[in-house]
C-alpha positions as CSV (number, residue, x, y, z in Angstrom):
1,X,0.0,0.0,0.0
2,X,2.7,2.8,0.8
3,X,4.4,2.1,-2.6
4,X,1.4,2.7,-4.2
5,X,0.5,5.8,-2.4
6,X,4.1,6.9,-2.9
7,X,4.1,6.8,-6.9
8,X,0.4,8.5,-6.5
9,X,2.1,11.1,-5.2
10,X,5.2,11.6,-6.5
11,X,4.3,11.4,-10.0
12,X,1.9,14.6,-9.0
13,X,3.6,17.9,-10.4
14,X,1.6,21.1,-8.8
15,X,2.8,24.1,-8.0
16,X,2.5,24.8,-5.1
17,X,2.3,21.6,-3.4
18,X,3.0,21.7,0.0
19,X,4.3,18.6,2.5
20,X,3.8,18.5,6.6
21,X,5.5,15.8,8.1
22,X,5.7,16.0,12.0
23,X,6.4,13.0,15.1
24,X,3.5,12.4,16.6
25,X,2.8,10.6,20.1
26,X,0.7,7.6,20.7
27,X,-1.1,8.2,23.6
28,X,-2.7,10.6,25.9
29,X,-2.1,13.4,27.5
30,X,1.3,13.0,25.2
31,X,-0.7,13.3,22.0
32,X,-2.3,16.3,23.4
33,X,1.3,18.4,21.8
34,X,0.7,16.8,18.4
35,X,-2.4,18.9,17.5
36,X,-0.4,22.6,19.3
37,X,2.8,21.7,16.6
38,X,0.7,20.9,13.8
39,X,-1.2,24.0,14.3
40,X,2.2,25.9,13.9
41,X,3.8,23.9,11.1
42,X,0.2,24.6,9.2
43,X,1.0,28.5,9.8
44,X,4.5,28.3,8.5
45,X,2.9,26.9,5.5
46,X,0.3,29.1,4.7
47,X,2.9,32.0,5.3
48,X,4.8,30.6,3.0
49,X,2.6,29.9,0.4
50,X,1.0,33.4,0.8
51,X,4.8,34.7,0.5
52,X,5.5,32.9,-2.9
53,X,1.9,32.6,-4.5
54,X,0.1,35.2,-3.3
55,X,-3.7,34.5,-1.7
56,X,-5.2,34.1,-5.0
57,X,-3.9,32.3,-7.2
58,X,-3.4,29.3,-4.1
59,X,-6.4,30.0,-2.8
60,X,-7.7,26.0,-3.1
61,X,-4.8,25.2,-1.3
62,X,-4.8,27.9,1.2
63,X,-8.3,26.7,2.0
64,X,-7.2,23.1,2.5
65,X,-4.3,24.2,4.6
66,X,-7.3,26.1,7.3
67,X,-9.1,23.2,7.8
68,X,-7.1,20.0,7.3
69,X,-6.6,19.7,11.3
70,X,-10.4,19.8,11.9
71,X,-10.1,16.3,9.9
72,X,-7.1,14.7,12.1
73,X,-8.0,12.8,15.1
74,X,-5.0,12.8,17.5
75,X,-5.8,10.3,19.5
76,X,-5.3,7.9,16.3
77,X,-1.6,9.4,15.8
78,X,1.0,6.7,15.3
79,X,4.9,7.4,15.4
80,X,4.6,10.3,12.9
81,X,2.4,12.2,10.5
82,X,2.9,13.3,6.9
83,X,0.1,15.8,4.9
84,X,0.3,16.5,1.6
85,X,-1.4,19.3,0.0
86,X,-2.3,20.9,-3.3
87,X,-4.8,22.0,-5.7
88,X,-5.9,18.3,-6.3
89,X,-4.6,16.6,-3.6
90,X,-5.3,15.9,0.0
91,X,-3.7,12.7,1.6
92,X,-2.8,12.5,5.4
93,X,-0.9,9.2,6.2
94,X,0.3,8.4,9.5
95,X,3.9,5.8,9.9
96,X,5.1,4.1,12.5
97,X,8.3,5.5,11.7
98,X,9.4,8.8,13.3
99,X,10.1,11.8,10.8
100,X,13.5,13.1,9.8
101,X,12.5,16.2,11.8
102,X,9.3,18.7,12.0
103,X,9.0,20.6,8.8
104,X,7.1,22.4,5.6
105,X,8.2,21.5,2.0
106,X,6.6,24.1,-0.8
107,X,7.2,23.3,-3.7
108,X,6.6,22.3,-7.2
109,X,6.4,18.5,-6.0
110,X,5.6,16.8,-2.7
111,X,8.5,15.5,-0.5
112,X,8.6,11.8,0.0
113,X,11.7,11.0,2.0
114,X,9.8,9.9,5.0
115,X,7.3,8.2,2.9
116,X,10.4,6.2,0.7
117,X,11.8,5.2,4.7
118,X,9.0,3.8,5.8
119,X,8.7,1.9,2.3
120,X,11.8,0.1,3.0
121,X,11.6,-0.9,6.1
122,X,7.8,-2.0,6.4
123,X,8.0,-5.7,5.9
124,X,5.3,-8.5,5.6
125,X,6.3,-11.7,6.4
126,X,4.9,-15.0,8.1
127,X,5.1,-15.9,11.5
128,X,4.6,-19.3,12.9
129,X,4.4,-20.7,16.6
130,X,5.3,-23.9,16.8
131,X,5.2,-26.3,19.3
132,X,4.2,-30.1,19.3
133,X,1.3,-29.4,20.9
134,X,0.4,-27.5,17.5
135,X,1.1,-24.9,14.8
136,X,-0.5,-22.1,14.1
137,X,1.0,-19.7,11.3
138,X,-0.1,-15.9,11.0
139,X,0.5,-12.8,8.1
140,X,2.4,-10.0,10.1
141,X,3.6,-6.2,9.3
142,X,5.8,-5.5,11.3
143,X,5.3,-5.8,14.8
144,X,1.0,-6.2,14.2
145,X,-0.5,-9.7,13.1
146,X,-2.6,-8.5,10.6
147,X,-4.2,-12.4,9.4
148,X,-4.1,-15.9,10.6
149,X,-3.6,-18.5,7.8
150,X,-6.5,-21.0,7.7
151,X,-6.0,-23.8,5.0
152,X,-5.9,-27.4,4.2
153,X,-2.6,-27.6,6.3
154,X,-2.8,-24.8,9.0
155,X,-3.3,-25.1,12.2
156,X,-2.0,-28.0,12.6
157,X,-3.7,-29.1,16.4
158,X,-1.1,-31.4,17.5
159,X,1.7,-33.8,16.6
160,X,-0.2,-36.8,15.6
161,X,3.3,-38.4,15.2
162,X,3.8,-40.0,18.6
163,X,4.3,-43.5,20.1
164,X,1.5,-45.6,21.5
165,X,3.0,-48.5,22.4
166,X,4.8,-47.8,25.6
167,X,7.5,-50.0,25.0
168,X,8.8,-47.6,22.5
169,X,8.6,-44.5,24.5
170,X,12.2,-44.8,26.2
171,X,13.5,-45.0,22.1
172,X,14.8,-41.8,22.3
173,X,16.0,-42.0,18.8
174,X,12.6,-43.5,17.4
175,X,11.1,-40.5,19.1
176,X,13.2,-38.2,17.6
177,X,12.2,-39.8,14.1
178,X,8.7,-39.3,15.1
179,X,9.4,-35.6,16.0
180,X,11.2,-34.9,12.5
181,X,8.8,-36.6,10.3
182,X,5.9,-34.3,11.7
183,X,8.3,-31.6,11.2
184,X,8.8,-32.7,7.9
185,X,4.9,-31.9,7.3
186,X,5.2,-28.8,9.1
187,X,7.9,-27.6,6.5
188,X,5.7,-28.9,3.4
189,X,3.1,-26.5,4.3
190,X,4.9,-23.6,5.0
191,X,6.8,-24.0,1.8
192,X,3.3,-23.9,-0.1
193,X,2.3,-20.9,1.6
194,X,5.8,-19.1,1.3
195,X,5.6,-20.4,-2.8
196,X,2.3,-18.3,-2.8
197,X,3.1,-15.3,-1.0
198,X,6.6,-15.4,-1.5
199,X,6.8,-14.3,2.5
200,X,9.7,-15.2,4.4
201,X,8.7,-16.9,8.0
202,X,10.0,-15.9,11.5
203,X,9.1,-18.9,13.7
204,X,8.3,-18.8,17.4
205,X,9.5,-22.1,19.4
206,X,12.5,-23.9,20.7
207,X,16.1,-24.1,19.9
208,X,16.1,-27.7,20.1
209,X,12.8,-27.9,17.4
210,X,14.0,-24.7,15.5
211,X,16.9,-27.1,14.9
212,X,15.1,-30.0,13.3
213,X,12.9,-28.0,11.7
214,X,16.3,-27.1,9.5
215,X,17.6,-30.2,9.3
216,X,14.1,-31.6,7.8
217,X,13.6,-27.6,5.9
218,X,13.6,-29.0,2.1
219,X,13.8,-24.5,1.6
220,X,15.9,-23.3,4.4
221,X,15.7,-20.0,2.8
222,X,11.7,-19.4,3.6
223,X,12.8,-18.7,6.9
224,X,13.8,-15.7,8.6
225,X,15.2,-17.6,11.8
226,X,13.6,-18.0,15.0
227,X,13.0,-16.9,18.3
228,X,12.5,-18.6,22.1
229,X,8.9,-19.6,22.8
230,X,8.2,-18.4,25.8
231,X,4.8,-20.8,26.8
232,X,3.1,-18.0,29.1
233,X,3.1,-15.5,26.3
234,X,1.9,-16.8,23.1
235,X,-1.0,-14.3,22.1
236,X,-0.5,-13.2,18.3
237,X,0.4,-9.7,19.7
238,X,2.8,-10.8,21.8
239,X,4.7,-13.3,18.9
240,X,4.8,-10.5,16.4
241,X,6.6,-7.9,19.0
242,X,9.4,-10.7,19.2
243,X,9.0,-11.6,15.6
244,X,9.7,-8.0,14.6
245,X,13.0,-7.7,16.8
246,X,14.3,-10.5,14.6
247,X,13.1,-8.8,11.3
248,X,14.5,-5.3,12.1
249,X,17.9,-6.8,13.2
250,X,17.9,-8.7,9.9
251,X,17.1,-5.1,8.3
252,X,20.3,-3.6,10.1
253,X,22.3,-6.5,8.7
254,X,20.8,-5.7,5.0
255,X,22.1,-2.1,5.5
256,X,25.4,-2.9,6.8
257,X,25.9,-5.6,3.9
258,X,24.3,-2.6,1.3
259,X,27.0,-0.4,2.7
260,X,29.8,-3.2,2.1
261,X,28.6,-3.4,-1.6
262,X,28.5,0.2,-2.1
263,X,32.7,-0.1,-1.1
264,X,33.6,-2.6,-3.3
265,X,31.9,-1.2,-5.9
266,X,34.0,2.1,-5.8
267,X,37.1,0.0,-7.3
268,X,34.8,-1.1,-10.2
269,X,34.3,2.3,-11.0
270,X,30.6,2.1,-10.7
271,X,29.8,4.6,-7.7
272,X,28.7,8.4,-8.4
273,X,28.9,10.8,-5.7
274,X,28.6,14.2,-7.8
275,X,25.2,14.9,-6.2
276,X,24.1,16.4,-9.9
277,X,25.7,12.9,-11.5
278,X,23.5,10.9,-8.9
279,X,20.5,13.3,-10.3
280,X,21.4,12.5,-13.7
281,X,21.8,8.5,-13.5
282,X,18.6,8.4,-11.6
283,X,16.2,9.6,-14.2
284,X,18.1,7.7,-16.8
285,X,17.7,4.6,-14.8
286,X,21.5,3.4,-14.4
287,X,20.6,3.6,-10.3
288,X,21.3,0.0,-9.0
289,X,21.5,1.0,-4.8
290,X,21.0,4.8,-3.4
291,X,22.6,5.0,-0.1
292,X,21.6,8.4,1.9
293,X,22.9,9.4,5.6
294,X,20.1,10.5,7.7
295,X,21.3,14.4,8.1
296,X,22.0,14.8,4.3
297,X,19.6,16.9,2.6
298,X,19.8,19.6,0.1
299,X,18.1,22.3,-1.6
300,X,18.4,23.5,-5.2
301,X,16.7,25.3,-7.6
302,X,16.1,23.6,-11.6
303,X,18.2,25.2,-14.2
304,X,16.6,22.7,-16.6
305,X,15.1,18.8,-16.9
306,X,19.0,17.3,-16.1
307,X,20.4,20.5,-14.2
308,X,20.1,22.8,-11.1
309,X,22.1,24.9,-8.5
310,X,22.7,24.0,-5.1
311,X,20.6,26.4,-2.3
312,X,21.3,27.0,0.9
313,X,17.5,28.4,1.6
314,X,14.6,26.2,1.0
315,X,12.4,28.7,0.8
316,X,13.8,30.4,-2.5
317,X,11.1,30.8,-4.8
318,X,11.0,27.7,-7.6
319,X,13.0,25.9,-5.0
320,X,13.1,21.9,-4.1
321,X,13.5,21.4,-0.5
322,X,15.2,17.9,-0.8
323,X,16.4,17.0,-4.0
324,X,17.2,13.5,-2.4
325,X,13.5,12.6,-2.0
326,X,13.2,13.1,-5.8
327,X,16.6,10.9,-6.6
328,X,15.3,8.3,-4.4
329,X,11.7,7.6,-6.1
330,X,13.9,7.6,-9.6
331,X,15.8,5.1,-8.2
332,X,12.8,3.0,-6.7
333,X,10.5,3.0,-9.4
334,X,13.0,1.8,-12.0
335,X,13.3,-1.1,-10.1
336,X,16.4,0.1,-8.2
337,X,17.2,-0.3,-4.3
338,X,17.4,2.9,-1.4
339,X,18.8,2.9,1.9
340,X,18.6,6.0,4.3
341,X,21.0,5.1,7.3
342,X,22.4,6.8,10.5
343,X,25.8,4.0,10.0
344,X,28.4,6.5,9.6
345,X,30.9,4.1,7.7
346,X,29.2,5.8,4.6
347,X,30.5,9.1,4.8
348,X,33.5,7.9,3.5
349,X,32.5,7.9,0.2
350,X,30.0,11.1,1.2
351,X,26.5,11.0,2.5
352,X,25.0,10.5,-0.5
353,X,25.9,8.0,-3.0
354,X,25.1,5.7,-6.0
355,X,26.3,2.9,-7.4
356,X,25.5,2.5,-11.1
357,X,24.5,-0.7,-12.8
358,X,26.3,-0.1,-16.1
C-alpha cells in the first residue's frame, strides 16, 4: 500500500504543493502536543505559500491548509504524520516510523523522503508458533498480526506423530524420528504458503525444534530464523513484537551488507557521488543502490530537466526542499534499491551516493 501511495504522489507535479511531516505521540495526554505543533507547522505553510503565491492564485490550497486539522484525530496518531497538499490533492498518512524532523516543504512537488523510509523498512512476512502441541502460522507487518492463515494444512492441532505402544517411549531415537517426520509436514506446508506469497517466515519455538525443523527444511531460505517460545506469552500480539525484533535486526544487517557493496563497488568504478551525476543517473535509470545518511539533505533550484544549483534556503522561490527525495523515487520506481541510514561508515564515500549498474 505505501508504494502505491508513494508513486500517486510523486508522479503529481503542482505548484505549489506543499508537504507536513511531524512525530506524533501515541497516547494521551502525550498526544495532546501533536495537535499545538501541527497548528504551527500549518501556519508556516500558509505564510509561505501566501509569501510565494500570493492569496489568489493558491487560494484551493490555502483553504485546505485552514481546515485539514479539523479532519485529524489525534488520539489515532502513530509514530509520525505526513500531509500532503495541493490543488488536487489531499492525503494525510500516518507511519510508524518517526520523521527526519518537523517541517514544511513548498514546492513544485511533494517531498517523499519519510514516505520512501517507511517503504523500506515495512515488511510482511509470516510468522509461525510452533510447538508439538500444535502450529499455528499468521500474516504479520511489522510488529501487528494482521491475518491468521486457515488452510488445508494450517493449524495443525497437535503432533499426531507419537508413540502408542509404551514400549517404545524410552526409544529416544525413534522419538526423535517421530518428532522430525511431523516436522517434515510442518515444513511442506509452510513452503506452499511461502511459494504463494513469497513471504519469508519468522518462527516462534525452541532451539532444540527450530533445529530439526532445519535439518528436515527441504527450503531453508523461507525462513527468517527464530526466536524462544516463551509458553506463558503466546498471544499473536505478543509473537509479532518478538518476531519484529528478529526482522529489524535482519534489516540492520541488510544495510550494513548494502553499505559493504557500495565499497567494493568504488574499485569497479561504478559509484557516483557528484550529487548532480547521482540526479542525472537516476532519471536515466543506471541507479542500481542509493545510499543516503540520515542528516544529508539539500536544496536547489532547476536550471533545466537534467540541471540545477545547489541552495542554501529552502524557501527560495522555484525551489526543491530535498532533492534527495526526488533521486530516491527515480531510483525506486526503476526497479532500483534505497537505503537511508544513520551507520556513519558511509560518509566515507559522502552521504550521498550511487552505485550505477552499467
Amino acid at each position: 500500500m505505501i508504494k502505491e501511495k508513494i508513486s500517486a504522489l510523486a508522479n503529481e507535479k503542482s505548484q505549489p504543493s506543499v508537504t507536513i511531516s511531524l512525530n506524533t505521540h501515541r497516547t494521551h495526554p502525550d498526544s495532546t502536543q501533536d495537535e499545538i505543533l501541527l497548528k504551527k507547522l500549518l501556519r508556516e505553510a500558509e505564510e509561505r505559500v501566501i509569501g510565494e503565491f500570493g492569496k489568489r492564485d493558491a487560494s484551493e490550497l490555502l483553504e485546505k491548509i485552514q481546515t485539514v486539522a479539523d479532519k485529524i484525530d489525534v488520539n489515532y496518531n502513530l509514530d509520525s504524520l505526513h500531509i500532503f497538499l495541493s490543488q488536487e490533492t489531499e492525503e494525510v498518512i500516518r507511519l510508524p516510523w518517526p520523521a527526519r524532523e518537523n517541517e514544511v516543504h513548498v514546492g513544485d512537488r511533494f517531498s517523499l523522503r519519510t514516505m520512501i523510509k517507511a517503504y523500506n523498512r515495512t515488511q510482511e512476512y509470516l510468522v509461525m508458533l510452533l510447538s508439538q502441541g500444535g502450529v499455528s502460522l499468521y500474516v504479520a507487518i511489522n510488529d501487528s498480526i494482521i491475518a491468521e492463515i486457515n488452510n488445508d494444512d494450517f493449524p495443525f492441532t497437535e503432533n499426531s506423530h507419537f508413540e502408542t505402544e509404551s514400549a517404545r517411549r524410552s526409544d529416544s531415537n525413534h522419538l526423535d524420528n517421530l518428532i522430525r517426520e511431523f516436522l517434515n509436514k510442518v515444513d511442506k506446508a509452510l513452503v506452499k504458503v511461502h511459494n504463494d506469497t513469497g513471504f519469508t517466515c519468522a518462527v516462534v519455538c525452541t532451539e532444540d525444534n527450530y533445529s530439526r525443523l532445519m535439518q528436515v527444511a527441504d527450503k531453508p531460505g523461507a525462513y527468517l530464523g527464530y526466536v524462544n517460545i516463551d509458553y506463558n506469552n503466546t498471544a499473536p500480539h505478543y509473537i509479532a513484537k518478538q518476531s519484529w525484533e528478529l526482522v529489524k535486526e535482519q534489516q540492520k544487517q541488510s544495510r550494513r551488507e548494502a553499505i559493504g557493496e557500495m565499497q567494493e563497488a568504488v574499485a569497479h568504478g561504478k559509484v557516483l557521488t557528484d550529487l548532480q551525476e547521482i540526479y542525472q543517473a537516476s532519471i536515466d535509470g543506471r541507479g542500481d543502490l542509493l545510499i543516503v545518511h540520515q542528516d544529508f539533505s539539500q536544496s536547489v533550484v532547476m536550471i533545466d530537466q537534467r540541471t540545477f544549483d545547489l541552495v542554501d534556503d529552502p524557501t527560495i522561490p522555484n525551489s526543491i526542499d530535498d532533492i534527495t527525495s526526488t533521486i530516491a523515487w527515480e531510483v525506486i520506481s526503476k526497479k532500483g534499491r534505497v537505503i537511508f541510514t544513520t551507520q556513519d561508515e558511509i560518509k566515507d564515500l559522502g552521504e550521498i551516493v550511487l552505485k550505477t549498474r552499467y
